[in-house]
Every structure is written in structure tokens, then in C-alpha cells.
N, C-alpha and C positions, 0 to 999 in steps of 0.2 A: 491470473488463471481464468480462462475461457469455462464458463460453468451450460454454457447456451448447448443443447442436445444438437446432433449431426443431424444432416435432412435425411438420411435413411433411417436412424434413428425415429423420428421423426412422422417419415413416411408409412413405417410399421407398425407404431403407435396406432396412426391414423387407420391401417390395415386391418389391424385386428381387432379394433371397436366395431370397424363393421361387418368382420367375419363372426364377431358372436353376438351382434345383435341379430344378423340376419338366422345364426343357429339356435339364438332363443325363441324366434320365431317361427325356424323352421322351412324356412324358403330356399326351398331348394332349388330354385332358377337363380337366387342370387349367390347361394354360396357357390353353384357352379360358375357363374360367371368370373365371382371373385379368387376362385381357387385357378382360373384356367386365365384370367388373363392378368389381375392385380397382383396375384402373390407370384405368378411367373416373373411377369416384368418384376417388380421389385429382388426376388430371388437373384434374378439375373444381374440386377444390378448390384444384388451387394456380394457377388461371388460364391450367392449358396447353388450353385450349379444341381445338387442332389436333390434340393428342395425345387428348385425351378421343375425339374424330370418328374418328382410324384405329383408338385400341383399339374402341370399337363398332364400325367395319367391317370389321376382324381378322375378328368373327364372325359378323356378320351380312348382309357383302354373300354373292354368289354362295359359293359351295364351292370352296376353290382345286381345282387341279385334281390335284395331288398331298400327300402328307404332306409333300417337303421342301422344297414350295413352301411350306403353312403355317409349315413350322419355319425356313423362311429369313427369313417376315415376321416372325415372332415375335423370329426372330434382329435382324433391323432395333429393331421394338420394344424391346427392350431397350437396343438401344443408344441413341436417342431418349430412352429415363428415365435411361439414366447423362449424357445430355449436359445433363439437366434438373438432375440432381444435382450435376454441375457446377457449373452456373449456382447452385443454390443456394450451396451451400458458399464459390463467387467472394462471394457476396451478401452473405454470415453473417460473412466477413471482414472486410468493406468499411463493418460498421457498427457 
């Protein structure tokens, strides 16, 4: 039995340490950066098509209207890749 995690598995892991470190921080250049081009690309590639569509609109629909409006969506976002992580890891068990 292959116990070794998938690279998207993997690559999410790697994703989301540093979408909340940069949110424990507060850097809001970098969570956008990483919601508009990390968590798309990866979205993309694991077939979360719905997730890929909100992190590009994270940043590119209008301007939320506050900082803790962004940092609340961001807040959501992340939770949306842990419940994807989830989903993975149920997956990785199961086969």
C-alpha cells in the first residue's frame, strides 16, 4: 500500500501554509498574489474549476470595500482549500 501523499495533495499543503501565514500577517500584496495566481493554477489543476473562478475574482472583480472585507474573503478561501484538502486526503484513503 502506497502511503506517500499525491503532489496536489501535496502542493496544497504547501499552499495553504503560506496563504495563512501571509494572513497572519496580513499582507495583503501577498495573499492577493497567492489567491489570483497560486490557488488558481493549482485549483485548475485539481479540477476545482468553482474554486479557480472565486480566487480570480478575490482579485479582480470590483475592490472590496474594506481591508476586513478582503481579509474575511480570504478568510472563506482558505477555508474552501482546506475542505478541498479534505476531500483529497478522504480520496488518498479510499484507494
Amino acid at each position: 500500500m502506497n502511503t506517500q501523499p499525491a503532489p496536489l495533495q501535496l502542493s496544497l499543503e504547501d499552499l495553504l501554509g503560506d496563504l495563512q501565514h501571509a494572513r497572519r500577517h496580513q499582507d495583503m500584496s501577498r495573499l492577493a498574489l497567492l489567491a489570483y495566481c497560486e490557488v488558481r493554477r493549482w485549483a485548475r489543476q485539481a479540477g476545482e474549476n468553482a474554486l479557480a473562478e472565486r480566487s480570480a475574482a478575490l482579485v479582480t472583480r470590483s475592490p472590496q470595500a474594506t481591508r476586513e472585507q478582503f481579509m474575511a474573503e480570504v478568510d472563506e478561501l482558505i477555508g474552501q482549500l482546506q475542505q478541498a484538502h479534505g476531500r483529497l486526503v478522504a480520496g488518498a484513503t479510499t484507494t
